[in-house]
C-alpha positions as CSV (number, residue, x, y, z in Angstrom):
1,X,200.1,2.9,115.2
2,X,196.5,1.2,115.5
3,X,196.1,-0.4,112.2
4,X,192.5,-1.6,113.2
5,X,190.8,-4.8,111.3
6,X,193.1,-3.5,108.1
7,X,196.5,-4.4,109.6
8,X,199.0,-5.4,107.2
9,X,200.0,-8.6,107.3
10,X,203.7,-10.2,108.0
11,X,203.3,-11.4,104.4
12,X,202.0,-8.4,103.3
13,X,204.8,-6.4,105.3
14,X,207.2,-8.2,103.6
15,X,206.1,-8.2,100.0
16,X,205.9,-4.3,100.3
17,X,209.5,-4.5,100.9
18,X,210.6,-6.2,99.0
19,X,208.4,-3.6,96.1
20,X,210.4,-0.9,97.9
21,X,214.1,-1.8,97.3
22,X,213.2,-3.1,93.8
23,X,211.6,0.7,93.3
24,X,214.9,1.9,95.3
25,X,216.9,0.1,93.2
26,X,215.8,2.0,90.2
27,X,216.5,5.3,91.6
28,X,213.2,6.1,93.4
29,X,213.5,7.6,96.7
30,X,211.4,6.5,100.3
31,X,208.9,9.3,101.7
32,X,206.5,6.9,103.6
33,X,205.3,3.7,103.8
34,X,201.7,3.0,104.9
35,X,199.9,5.9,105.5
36,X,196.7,5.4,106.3
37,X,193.8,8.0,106.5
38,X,189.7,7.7,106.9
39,X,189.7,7.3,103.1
40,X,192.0,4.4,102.5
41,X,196.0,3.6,103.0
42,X,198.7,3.8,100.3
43,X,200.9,1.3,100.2
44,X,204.3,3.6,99.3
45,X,204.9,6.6,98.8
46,X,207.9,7.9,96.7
47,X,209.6,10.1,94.6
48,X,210.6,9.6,91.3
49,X,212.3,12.6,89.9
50,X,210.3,15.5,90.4
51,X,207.2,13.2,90.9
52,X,205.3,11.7,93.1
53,X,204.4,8.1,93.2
54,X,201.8,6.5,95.0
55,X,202.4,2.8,94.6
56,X,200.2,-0.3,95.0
57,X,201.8,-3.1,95.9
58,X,200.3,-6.5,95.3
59,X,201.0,-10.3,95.8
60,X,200.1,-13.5,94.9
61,X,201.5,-16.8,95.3
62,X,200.2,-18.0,91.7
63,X,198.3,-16.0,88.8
64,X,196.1,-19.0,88.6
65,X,193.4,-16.8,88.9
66,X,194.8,-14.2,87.6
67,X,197.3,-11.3,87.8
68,X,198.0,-9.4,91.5
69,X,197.8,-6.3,89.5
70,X,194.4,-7.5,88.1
71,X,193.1,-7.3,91.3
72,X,193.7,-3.3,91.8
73,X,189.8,-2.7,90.5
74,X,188.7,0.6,89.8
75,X,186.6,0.5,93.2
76,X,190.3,0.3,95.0
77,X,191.9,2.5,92.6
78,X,189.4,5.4,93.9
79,X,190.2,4.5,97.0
80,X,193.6,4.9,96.3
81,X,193.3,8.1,94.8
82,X,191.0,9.6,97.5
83,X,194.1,8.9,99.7
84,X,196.6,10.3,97.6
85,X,194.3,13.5,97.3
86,X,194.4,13.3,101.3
87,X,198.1,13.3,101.9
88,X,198.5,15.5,99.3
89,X,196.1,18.2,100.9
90,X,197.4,17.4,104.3
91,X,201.1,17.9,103.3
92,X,200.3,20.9,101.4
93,X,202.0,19.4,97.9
94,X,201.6,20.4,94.7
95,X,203.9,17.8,92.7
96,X,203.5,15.9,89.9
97,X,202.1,12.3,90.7
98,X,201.5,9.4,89.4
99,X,199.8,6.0,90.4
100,X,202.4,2.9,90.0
101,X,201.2,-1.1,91.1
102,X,203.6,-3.5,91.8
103,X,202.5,-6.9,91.2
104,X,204.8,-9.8,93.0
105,X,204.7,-13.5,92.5
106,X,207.1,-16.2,93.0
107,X,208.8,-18.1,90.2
108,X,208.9,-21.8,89.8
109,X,211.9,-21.7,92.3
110,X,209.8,-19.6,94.9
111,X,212.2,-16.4,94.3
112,X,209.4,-13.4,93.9
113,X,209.1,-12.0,90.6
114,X,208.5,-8.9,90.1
115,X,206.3,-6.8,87.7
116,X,206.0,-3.0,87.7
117,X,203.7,-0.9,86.3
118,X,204.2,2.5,85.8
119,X,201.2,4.6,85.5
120,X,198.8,2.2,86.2
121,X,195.5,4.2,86.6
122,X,195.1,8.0,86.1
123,X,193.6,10.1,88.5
124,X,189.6,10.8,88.0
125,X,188.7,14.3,88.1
């Protein structure tokens, strides 16, 4: 795949694994990772249920300046939803979705810790 100047970095990469088996893990289920489109990319893609997640996945190696999650401003969160509009069209779904951020840090002992957020932002109309 040609990720262009947004590749994904091999922290990045890594991170957004480890967001996917902790989603896993609570019973979601894989449909793609990284899909990327003129619009923007979406981190993961899952199913929860009978819905659709689109989740943002974000790291940080302190909150010293603040949350990873804080950093999912509404300018991204368009661009997240512009995306999700995208694949949804392209795939031809009509599912019940939902926007979820993972934010990731690591603990005193360097262990990530993770905090999810379900329904993170809502969909503008």
């Amino acid at each position: 795949m040609d990720w262009g100047k947004n590749k994904p970095t091999e922290t990045g990469l890594r991170y957004q694994h480890i967001a996917q088996r902790f989603l896993e893990s609570q019973g979601f289920k894989t449909i793609q990772c990284n899909f990327r489109c003129k619009v923007g990319e979406l981190d993961l893609i899952m199913k929860d249920g009978v819905n659709l997640v689109f989740v943002e996945v974000r790291f940080r190696k302190s909150q010293a300046y603040g949350t990873p999650a804080s950093t999912v401003t509404p300018h991204k969160q368009h661009k997240i939803i512009k995306a999700a509009q995208y694949y949804l069209m392209v795939k031809k779904l009509d599912l019940p979705c939902r926007f979820d951020v993972v934010s990731i840090t690591k603990d005193s002992q360097q262990q990530p810790h993770i905090d999810w957020i379900p329904n993170a932002f809502l969909a503008d109309n």
